[in-house]
Structure formats: structure tokens, C-alpha cells
C-alpha positions in Angstrom: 14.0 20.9 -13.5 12.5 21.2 -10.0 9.6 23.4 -9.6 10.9 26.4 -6.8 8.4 27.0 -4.4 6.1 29.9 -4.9 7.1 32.6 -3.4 3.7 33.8 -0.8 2.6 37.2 -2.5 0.0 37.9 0.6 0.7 38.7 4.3 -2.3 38.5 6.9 -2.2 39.3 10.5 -4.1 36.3 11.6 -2.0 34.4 12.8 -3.8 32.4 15.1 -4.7 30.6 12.4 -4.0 26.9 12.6 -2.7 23.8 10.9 -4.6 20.9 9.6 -6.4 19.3 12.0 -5.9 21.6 14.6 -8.4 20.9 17.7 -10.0 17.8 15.9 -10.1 15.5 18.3 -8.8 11.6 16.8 -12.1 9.6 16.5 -12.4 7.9 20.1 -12.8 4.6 18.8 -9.4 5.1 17.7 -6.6 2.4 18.9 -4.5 4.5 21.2 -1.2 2.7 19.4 -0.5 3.4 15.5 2.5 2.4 15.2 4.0 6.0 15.1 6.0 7.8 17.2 4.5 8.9 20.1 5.3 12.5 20.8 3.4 15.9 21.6 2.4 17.8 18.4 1.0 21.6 18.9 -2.6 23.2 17.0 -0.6 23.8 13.9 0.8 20.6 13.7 4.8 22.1 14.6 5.5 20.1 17.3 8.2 22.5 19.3 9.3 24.2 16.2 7.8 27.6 16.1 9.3 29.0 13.0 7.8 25.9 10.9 4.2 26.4 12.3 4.4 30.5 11.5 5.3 29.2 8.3 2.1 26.5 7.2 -0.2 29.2 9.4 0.5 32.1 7.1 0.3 30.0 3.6 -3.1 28.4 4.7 -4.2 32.3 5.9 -2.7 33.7 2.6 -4.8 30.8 0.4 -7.6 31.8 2.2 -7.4 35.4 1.3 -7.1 35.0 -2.3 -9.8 32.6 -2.1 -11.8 35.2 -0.8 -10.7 37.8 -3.5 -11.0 35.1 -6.0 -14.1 33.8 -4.6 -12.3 30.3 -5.8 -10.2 27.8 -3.6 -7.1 26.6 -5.4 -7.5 22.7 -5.6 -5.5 19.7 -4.8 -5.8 16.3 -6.5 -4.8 13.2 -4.6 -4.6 9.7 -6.8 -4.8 6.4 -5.4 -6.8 3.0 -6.5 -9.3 0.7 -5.4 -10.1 -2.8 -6.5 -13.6 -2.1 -7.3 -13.2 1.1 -9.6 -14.3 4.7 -8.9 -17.0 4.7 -5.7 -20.8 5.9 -6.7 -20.3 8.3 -3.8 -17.0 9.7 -4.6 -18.3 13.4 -5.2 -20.2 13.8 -2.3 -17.1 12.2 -0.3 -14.8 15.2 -2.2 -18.0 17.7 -1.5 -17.7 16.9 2.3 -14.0 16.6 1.5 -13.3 20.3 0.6 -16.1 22.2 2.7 -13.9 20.7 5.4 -10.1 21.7 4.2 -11.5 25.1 2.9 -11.6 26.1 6.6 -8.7 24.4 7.6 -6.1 24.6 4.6 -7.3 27.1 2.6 -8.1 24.4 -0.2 -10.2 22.2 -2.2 -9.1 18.6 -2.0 -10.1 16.1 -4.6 -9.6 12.5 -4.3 -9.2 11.0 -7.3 -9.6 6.7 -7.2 -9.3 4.8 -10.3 -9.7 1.0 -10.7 -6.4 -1.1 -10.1 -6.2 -2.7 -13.2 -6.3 0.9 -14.4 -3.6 2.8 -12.6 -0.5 1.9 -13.6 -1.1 2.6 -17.4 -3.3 5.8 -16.0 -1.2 7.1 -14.0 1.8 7.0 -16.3 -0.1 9.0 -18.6 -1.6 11.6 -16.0 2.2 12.4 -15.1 3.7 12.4 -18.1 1.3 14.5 -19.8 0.7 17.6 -17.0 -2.8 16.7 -16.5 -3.2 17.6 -12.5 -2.3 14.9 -10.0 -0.9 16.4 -7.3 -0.3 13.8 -4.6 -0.5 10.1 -5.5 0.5 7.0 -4.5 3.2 4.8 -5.7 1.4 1.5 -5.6 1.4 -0.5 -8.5 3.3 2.7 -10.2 6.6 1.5 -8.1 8.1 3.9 -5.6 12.1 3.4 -7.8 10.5 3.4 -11.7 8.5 6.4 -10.6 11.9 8.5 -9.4 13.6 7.3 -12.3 10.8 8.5 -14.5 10.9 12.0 -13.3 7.4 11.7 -11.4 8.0 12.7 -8.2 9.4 15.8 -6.2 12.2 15.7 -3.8 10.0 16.7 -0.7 13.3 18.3 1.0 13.9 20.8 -1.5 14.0 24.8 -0.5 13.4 23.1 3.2 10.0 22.2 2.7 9.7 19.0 4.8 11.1 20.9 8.1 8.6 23.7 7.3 5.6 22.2 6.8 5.9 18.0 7.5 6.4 18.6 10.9 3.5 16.9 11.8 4.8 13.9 9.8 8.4 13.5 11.2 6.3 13.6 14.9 4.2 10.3 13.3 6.8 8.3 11.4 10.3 7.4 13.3 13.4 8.9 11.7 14.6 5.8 10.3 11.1 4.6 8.6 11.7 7.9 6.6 15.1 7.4 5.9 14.1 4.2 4.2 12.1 6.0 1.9 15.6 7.7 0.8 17.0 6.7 -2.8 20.3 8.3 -3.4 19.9 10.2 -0.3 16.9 12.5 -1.1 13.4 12.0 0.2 11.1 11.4 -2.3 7.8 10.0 -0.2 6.4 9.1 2.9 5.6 5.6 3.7 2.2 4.5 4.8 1.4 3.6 8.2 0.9 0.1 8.4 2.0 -3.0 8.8 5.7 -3.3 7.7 6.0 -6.9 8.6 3.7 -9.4 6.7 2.4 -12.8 7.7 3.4 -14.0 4.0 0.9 -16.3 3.5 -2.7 -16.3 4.0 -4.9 -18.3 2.0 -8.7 -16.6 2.1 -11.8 -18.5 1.3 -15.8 -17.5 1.5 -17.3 -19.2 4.3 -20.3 -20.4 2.5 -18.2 -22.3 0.3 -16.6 -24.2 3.2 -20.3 -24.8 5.1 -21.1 -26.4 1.8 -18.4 -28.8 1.5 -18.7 -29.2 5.6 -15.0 -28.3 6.3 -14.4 -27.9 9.9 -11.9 -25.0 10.1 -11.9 -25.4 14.1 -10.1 -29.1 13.5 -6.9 -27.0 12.3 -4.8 -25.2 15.4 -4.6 -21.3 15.8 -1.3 -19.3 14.6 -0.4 -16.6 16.4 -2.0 -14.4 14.8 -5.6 -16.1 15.8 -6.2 -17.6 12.2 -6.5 -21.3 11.6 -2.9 -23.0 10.7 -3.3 -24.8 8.1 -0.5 -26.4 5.6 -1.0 -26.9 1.7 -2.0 -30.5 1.8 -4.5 -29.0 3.6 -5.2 -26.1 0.9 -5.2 -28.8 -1.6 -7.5 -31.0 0.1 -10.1 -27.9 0.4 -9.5 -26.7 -3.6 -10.5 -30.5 -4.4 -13.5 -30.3 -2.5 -14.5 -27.0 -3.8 -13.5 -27.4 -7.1 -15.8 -31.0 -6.9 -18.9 -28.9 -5.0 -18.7 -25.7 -7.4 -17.7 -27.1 -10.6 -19.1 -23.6 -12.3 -17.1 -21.5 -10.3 -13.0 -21.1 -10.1 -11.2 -22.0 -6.8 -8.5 -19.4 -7.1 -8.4 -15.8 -7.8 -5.2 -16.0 -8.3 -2.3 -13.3 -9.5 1.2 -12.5 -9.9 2.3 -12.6 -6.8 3.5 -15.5 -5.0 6.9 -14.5 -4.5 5.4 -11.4 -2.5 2.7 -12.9 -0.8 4.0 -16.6 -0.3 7.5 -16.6 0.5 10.3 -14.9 2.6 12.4 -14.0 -0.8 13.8 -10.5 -0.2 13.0 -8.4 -3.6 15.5 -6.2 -2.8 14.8 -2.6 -4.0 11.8 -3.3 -5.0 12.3 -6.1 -7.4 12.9 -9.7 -8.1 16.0 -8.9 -10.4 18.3 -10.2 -7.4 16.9 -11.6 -4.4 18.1 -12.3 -0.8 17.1 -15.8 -1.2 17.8 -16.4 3.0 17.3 -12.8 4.1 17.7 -13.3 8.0 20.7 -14.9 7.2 22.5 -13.6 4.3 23.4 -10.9 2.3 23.8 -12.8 -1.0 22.2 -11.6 -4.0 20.9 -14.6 -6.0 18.6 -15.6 -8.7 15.1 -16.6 -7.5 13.8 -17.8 -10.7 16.3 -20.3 -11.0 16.1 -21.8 -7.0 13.7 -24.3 -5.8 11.6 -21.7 -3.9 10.0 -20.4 -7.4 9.9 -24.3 -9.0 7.6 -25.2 -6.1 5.6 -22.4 -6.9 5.5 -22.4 -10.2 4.3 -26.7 -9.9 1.9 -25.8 -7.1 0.1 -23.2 -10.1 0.5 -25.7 -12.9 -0.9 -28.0 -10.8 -4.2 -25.6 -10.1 -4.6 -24.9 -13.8 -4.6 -28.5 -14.6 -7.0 -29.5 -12.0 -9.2 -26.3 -13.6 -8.9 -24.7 -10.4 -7.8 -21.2 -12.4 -9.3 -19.1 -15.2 -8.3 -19.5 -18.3 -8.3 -16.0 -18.4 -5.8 -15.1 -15.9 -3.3 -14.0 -18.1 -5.7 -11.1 -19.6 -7.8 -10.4 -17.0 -6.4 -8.1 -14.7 -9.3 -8.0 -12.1 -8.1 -7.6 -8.6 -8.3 -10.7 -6.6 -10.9 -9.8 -4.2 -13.4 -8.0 -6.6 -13.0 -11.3 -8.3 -14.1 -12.9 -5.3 -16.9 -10.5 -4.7 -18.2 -11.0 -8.1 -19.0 -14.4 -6.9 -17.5 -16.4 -10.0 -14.4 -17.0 -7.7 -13.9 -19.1 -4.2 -10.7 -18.2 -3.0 -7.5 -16.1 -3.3 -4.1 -15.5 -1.3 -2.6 -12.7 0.2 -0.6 -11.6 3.0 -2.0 -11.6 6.4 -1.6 -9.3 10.2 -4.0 -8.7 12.8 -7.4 -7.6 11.6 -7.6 -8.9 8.1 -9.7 -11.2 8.7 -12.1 -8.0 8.8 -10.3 -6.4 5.8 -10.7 -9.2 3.2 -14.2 -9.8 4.5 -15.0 -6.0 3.3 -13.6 -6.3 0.7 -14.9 -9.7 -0.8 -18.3 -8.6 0.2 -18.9 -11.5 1.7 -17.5 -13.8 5.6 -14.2 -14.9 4.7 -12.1 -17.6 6.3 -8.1 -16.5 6.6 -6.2 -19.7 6.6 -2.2 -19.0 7.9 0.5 -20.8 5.7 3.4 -18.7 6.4 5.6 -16.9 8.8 6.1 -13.6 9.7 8.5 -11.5 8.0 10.1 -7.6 7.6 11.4 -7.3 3.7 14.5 -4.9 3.1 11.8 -2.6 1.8 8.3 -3.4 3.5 8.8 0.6 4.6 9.4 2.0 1.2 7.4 -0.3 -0.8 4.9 2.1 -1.7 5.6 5.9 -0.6 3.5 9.0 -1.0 5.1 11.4 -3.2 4.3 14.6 -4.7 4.0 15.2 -8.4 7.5 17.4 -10.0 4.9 18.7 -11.9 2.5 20.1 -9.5 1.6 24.1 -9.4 2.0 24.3 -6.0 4.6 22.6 -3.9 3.8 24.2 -0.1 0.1 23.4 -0.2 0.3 20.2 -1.6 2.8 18.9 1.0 0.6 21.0 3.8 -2.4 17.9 2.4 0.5 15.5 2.4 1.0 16.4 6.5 -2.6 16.5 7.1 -3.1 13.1 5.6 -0.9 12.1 8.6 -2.5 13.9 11.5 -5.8 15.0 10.8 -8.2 12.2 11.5 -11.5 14.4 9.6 -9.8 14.6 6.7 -8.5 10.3 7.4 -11.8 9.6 8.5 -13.3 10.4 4.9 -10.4 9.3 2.9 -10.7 5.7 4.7 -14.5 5.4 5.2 -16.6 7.9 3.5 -19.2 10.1 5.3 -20.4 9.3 8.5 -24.6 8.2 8.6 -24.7 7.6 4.7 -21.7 5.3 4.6 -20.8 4.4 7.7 -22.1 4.6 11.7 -20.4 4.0 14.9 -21.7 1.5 16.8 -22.0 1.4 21.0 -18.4 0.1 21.1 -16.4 2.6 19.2 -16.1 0.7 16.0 -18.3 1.3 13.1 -20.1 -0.4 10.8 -22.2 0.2 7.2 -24.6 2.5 8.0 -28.8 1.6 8.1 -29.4 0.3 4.6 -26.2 -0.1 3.4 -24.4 -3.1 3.1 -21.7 -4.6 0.9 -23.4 -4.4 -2.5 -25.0 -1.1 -2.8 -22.3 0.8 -0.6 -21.1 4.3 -2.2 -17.7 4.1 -0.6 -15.6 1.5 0.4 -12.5 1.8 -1.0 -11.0 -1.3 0.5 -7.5 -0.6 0.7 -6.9 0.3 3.9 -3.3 -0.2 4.0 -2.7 2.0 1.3 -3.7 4.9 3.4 -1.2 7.3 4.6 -2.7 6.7 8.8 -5.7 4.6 9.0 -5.0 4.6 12.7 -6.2 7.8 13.8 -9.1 7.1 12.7 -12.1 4.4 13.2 -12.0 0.3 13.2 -14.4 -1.7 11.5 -16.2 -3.8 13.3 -14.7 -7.1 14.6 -11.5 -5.2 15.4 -10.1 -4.5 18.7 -10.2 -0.8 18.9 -6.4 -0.9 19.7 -5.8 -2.4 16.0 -3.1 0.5 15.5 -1.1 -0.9 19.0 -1.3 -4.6 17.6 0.0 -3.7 14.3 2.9 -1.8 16.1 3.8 -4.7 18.0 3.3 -7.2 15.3 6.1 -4.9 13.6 8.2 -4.8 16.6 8.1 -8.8 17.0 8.7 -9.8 13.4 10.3 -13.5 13.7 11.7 -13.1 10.6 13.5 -9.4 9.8 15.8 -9.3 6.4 19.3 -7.7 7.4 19.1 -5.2 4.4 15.9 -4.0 6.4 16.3 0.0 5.4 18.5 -0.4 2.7 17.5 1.4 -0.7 19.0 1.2 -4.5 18.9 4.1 -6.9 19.0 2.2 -9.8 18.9 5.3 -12.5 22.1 3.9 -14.0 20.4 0.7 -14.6 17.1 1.9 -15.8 17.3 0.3 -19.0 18.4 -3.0 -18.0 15.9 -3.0 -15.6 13.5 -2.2 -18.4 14.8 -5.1 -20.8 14.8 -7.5 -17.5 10.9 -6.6 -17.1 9.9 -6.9 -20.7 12.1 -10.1 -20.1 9.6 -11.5 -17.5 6.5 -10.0 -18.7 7.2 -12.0 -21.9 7.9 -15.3 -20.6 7.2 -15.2 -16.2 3.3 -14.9 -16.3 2.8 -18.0 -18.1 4.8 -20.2 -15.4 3.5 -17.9 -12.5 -0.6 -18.8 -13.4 0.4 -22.4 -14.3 0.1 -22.0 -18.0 3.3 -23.7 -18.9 4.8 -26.7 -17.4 7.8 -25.6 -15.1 10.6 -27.1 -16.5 10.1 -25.9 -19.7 8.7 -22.6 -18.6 11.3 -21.8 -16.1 13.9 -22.7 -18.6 12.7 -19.9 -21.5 12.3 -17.2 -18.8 15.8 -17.6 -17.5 17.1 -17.7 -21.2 14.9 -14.3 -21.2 16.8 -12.9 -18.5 19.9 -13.8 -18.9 20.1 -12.4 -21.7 18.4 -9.1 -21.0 21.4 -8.7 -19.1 20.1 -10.3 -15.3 23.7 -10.8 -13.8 25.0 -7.6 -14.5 22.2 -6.0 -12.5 22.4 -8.3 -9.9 26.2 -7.6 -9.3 25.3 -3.8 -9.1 22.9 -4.8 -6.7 25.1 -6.9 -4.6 27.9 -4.0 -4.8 25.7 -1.4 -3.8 24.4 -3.4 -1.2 27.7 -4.5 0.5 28.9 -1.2 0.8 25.5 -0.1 2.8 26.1 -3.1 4.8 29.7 -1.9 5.3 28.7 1.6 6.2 26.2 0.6 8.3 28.3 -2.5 10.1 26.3 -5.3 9.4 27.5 -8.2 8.6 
């Protein structure tokens, strides 16, 4: 059942007191776009809406008196991942963390980062069991499996979002949000980011390419300012490194090619059904039978036979770029948009070089991919959706979320942008969590620098001029009366997929026993659920 909020049991006549955030100034390095909706927002984060902001005024002032009867903050626990594992510096982050929200929510607030290959399995288990994870996010977890596994609260309920998101529905336009809606309820909040991809990026270390002598300037510039390069050309570099470095792997590479190296639609969420030609069609088809996954599937197996790729990659579950940090590993792929150049470089610990080999492109779901949600479970609903609001609008609270403490992890240099601070580099930083896109608004607060400082603006427009937009853009699938085929069509792949995605298996064989798989775990079925839910949104919604 859903929790009811708790009823307030205090009353306090201050009520001057204000929302999250209220008269901290956004950082002024700060792009002045963040892709958000621009609009006015008040002290207590209301907007125009009066009646919301009496509302989160008097449960932050009521918090703070029982704290103060108590002499003990009630505590909030937000969950997300890293690549690296849990930062050295993560207590005295929360330590700065909650001296901060005490004044201005009435609360602790713990953040809570485990390792990536960890959180799925962890996080499962945290939910499941009632041990406290208030806010989290649904990366890796899946925004869909988590709704159908009873995770995550419907953030409308008793009218909590108009009460106390207001700040939130002034940041993210009404139809971003609406995205985010499965069956018609809100269950999270999308991150601010970049909702169009460039889908390919190949990244390698520049030191590898000095050694080898490759001269990245003979390749033109995309439009994104990277080097364009095609896969002959990716090939011809792998050789040379591969030949150079013959006690280190070329690629870092993972179970995602689909996502990061191709214009396939996974509509809601998954590859059980595709839009195969999304900026043209509306047909749901098989991508694991098409030609789009048998050149993928040859490019790997051709990697694993050259000895480009560890014969490990089917166990080790390593993110990419720690992989590349380690040093053991040369290059990796991902998606690409303005800035990453500075994002991967951070987060390999080392100079990398982005090579563009895609196109731009806005998936039915690159808004509701990963949502913040709130646990069903958690103790208290109104203050853990006041942190979910302030996550959005106060750039303090952003700042140490995204970057850590300011003069032991970071500084801000003459420009506005900031950089590791004196004696701290790469290797023995405290906090980095490197996953900037996961946060709920990175744009409020600093860049790194080597980013323009209107990073946020870019991003907006790099949305806004998408070449390549899917036509279900916005379109969501409760799938809770498929939840076990979906399950059988995912033990289906994880069986047989991983094998032909790392090049294990040689494609035609390999391709062959996975559709047997799932086919049989009941693939068609699914996909003509898909299709009819999906033609009726069309319908409603008068696209053709």
C-alpha cells in the first residue's frame, strides 16, 4: 500500500522561514542556460503559488523544532553510483552535506554512492528489504522494472508534487515530466541533461595515440568539435595500438552497443521491440534479427579475435572508464554532446581523445531513461520530496553532490570554472563521482575546466536541434501485465546475448541461439503489446 503522508503534529509561527536554497545565489560560473524552463521562482522555491510555499515553510520549521526538542535531525538517504566505488571523502562531503540542509530543510542528508557493478544487485536488496534508501536513482535499476517491482512512490499522491515540487515543475517543461508518466502517474523526475545523444563516440588516451604517432588533426571536425572519424578509421588505430601495447587491451568494452552506437529506438526502455527506423516509422521490429545488430555483433567478434578485448569481459563488470583509468585498457565507447571531451577525461584520469562516429539522436525515452524516484517505503514522504526539489534548485546542496567541497576537492579558477584543487589531482582525489549526467541539475552549478561556462545553454540547444528525433519521443509503456515475459525475455538474453555482444561467439551461430532464446521466451507476443499500446498513443496523440 502507499505510505499517507504524515500528518505535521507541530505548528510554529515562523513563517518567514524559507525553502531550499532560498537566497543562495547559483555559482557564477554557472552557464546561464540549463536546459530548463526559464521562469521566476520565489525564496521558498513556490514560484506564484502561495499556498504550496506556506506549506514546505512550515514542515521544514516543524522539523526543525523537533530537532531542537530531540536534539536529533531526522535523516534522508539519497543512492546513486559511481564507476570508481565509494569516494575516500564521502563523509566529510555528507558532514558539509547536512550542516548545510540542517539550516535549510530541517534535515540530515546522506548521500549514499556505491560502485556500479554493485548497484543493481544492491539496490534490489536495499528496497526490498526496508533498509533506508530514501531517494535513489533509477540507473542501472531501470526506471519500468523498478515501478513494477513496487520500488517507487507515486510522487502525486495526497498532492505532494504541487505542494512541495514547485520548484521542479518551474525547472523541467511540462512535457519532459509527462514523459516520466507510466500508466498516467508520476513516478520520478528526469535528470537534467542531455536528452539527445551523439550515439557514437569512440574515446581513446592521448598518450596512446602520441605513441603510435596518429595525427587526430588529419580527420575533419563534426559538429560537435570532435574529430570525424569512420570505423576503418577506428580499426586502423586498434591495429596500431593493439601492435604498440601488446600487454594492454584496446577496448573497454561493454554491453552496450545498441545504446551507445546506433539510432535503434529501445522503446520503453528495452530492446524487446525496437523502432528499427525511428524518425520514420512506427514499426515495432526485432533488432536482434536485422543487420544493424549482425554488424555489431562481427565488428566485436572481430575485436576479440584480433585480442583487442579481455577475455574477461563477460565476468568482469568494471565500468568502462575505471577500466581505462586503471591503465590496463586503451579505449572504450560511449555516447557523446558538448563538453565530454572534459567528462571522459575526468573520469579516465587521464587526456582523452573523443572520436565522432555517429549522429545525433532523441530516443522515445532519452527523458525517462533514468528518473529520480522516491522509495514506497520511505518514513517520510514530504521531506524526502522537499530534498528531491532542492536537488533541482539549490546549487549548495548541487554543488556538493556534483563536485565535493570547495578548497579540498575542488577550486575555482579566474575564469569561473573550477578545477582539482592544490594537491589534488586525478589519483588521490576524495571525490569525483564522475557521473555527471546522472545528477538531477548539474547546471546550476560549476563547469570543469575546458568547458564554456554556458555548457547548460549548449546542451539545451543540442537538445532543441537533434537531427535525428524518434516519433514515439514521450511515449511510455506500463508493461506490469507483461512483467513476466519480460523477465523470461531477459533471462533469454542474459543467457545467450552477452556472448555475441563481446565477440565471444561467431555471429551466425550466436545470433541464431539467442533468437531461438527469445522466441521462445515469448518475444513476439511482447512486441505486439508493444506495438498496440504504441499505436494507440500515436493515435491519441495524432502522429502518424
Amino acid at each position: 500500500m502507499k505510505k499517507k503522508i504524515a500528518s505535521l503534529l507541530l505548528s510554529m509561527t515562523t513563517m518567514a522561514m524559507v525553502f531550499c536554497g532560498c537566497g543562495e545565489a547559483t555559482p557564477e560560473s554557472a552557464g546561464s542556460g540549463d536546459g530548463t524552463q526559464q521562469t521566476s521562482t520565489t525564496a521558498d522555491g513556490s514560484g506564484d503559488t502561495a499556498a504550496a510555499g506556506d506549506k514546505a515553510a512550515q514542515a521544514i520549521a516543524d522539523r526543525k523544532a523537533k530537532a531542537a526538542e530531540t536534539g536529533e535531525y531526522e535523516k534522508v538517504v539519497i543512492a546513486f553510483f559511481d564507476w570508481t566505488g565509494r569516494p575516500a571523502g564521502l563523509d566529510r562531503v555528507n558532514e558539509a552535506l547536512s550542516a548545510y540542509t540542517e539550516e535549510t530543510l530541517g534535515l540530515d542528508v546522506e548521500l549514499m554512492i556505491i560502485d556500479s557493478a554493485a548497484y543493481g544487485d544492491d539496490m534490489k536488496l536495499m528496497l526490498s528489504s526496508g533498509e533506508q534508501v530514501d531517494l535513489f536513482s533509477t540507473c542501472i535499476l531501470g526506471y519500468n522494472p523498478s515501478i513494477n517491482n513496487g520500488y517507487v512512490l507515486d510522487l502525486e499522491e495526497n498532492g505532494m508534487f504541487d505542494d512541495y515540487c514547485a520548484g521542479i515543475k518551474e525547472k523541467i517543461r511540462e512535457d519532459y515530466l509527462d514523459a516520466c508518466r507510466v500508466g498516467g502517474v508520476l513516478y520520478g523526475t528526469p535528470p537534467i541533461k542531455d536528452y539527445a545523444i551523439e550515439t557514437c563516440a569512440v574515446c581513446v588516451g592521448q598518450e596512446y595515440l602520441d605513441a603510435i604517432g596518429y595525427d587526430v588533426s588529419a580527420l575533419p571536425t563534426g559538429d560537435l568539435g570532435y574529430p570525424k572519424a569512420t570505423w576503418d578509421d577506428i580499426n586502423d588505430i586498434y591495429a596500431q595500438l593493439h601492435e604498440q601495447f601488446p600487454d594492454k587491451y584496446v577496448m573497454a568494452i561493454q554491453d552496450n552497443e545498441l545504446t551507445q552506437g546506433s539510432s535503434v529506438d529501445n522503446i520503453a526502455g528495452d530492446y524487446f521491440g525496437t523502432l528499427l527506423d525511428p524518425q520514420n516509422s512506427l514499426k515495432i521490429e526485432d533488432v536482434y534479427s536485422s543487420d544493424i545488430f549482425k554488424e555489431w555483433a562481427t565488428r566485436a567478434y572481430e575485436w576479440n579475435q584480433a585480442g583487442y578485448i579481455s577475455q574477461d569481459a563477460l565476468t568482469d563488470t568494471t565500468g568502462a572508464s575505471a577500466k581505462v583509468k586503471s591503465g590496463s585498457y586503451m579505449a572504450m565507447m560511449a555516447c557523446c554532446k558538448p563538453g565530454y571531451k572534459t567528462q571522459i577525461s575526468g573520469e579516465c584520469g587521464r587526456d582523452m581523445v573523443v572520436f565522432d562516429v555517429g549522429e545525433s539522436f532523441m530516443s522515445s525515452s532519452s527523458v525517462s531513461s533514468f528518473p529520480w524516484c522516491i522509495n514506497q517505503n520511505t518514513e517520510d514522504p514530504v521531506a524526502t520530496i522537499q530534498v528531491l526539489n532542492a536537488l533541482y534548485t539549490d546549487s549548495t546542496i548541487e554543488t556538493l553532490m556534483c563536485w565535493g567541497q570547495e578548497g579540498v576537492d575542488f577550486k575555482v579558477n579566474s575564469d569561473g570554472t573550477i578545477t582539482y584543487a592544490d594537491g589534488v589531482d586525478a589519483n588521490n582525489s576524495e571525490y569525483y563521482p564522475n557521473v555527471l549526467w546522472l545528477m538531477p541539475n548539474p547546471y546550476m552549478t560549476y563547469v570543469w575546466e575546458g568547458d564554456p561556462l554556458d555548457l547548460g545553454q549548449q546542451i539545451a540547444d543540442f537538445n532543441d536541434n537533434c537531427a535525428c528525433k524518434s516519433l514515439a519521443l514521450g511515449f511510455t509503456w506500463d508493461n506490469t501485465d507483461y512483467a513476466s515475459e519480460y523477465t523470461a525475455l531477459k533471462n533469454a538474453y542474459d543467457e545467450y546475448g552477452p556472448k555475441v555482444v563481446y565477440g565471444f561467439v561467431d555471429p551466425e551461430t550466436g545470433i541464431a541461439e539467442l533468437e531461438a532464446a527469445l522466441q521462445a521466451a515469448g518475444l513476439n507476443d511482447y512486441m505486439a503489446a508493444k506495438q498496440a499500446a504504441l499505436d494507440a498513443w500515436a493515435a491519441e496523440n495524432g502522429i502518424q
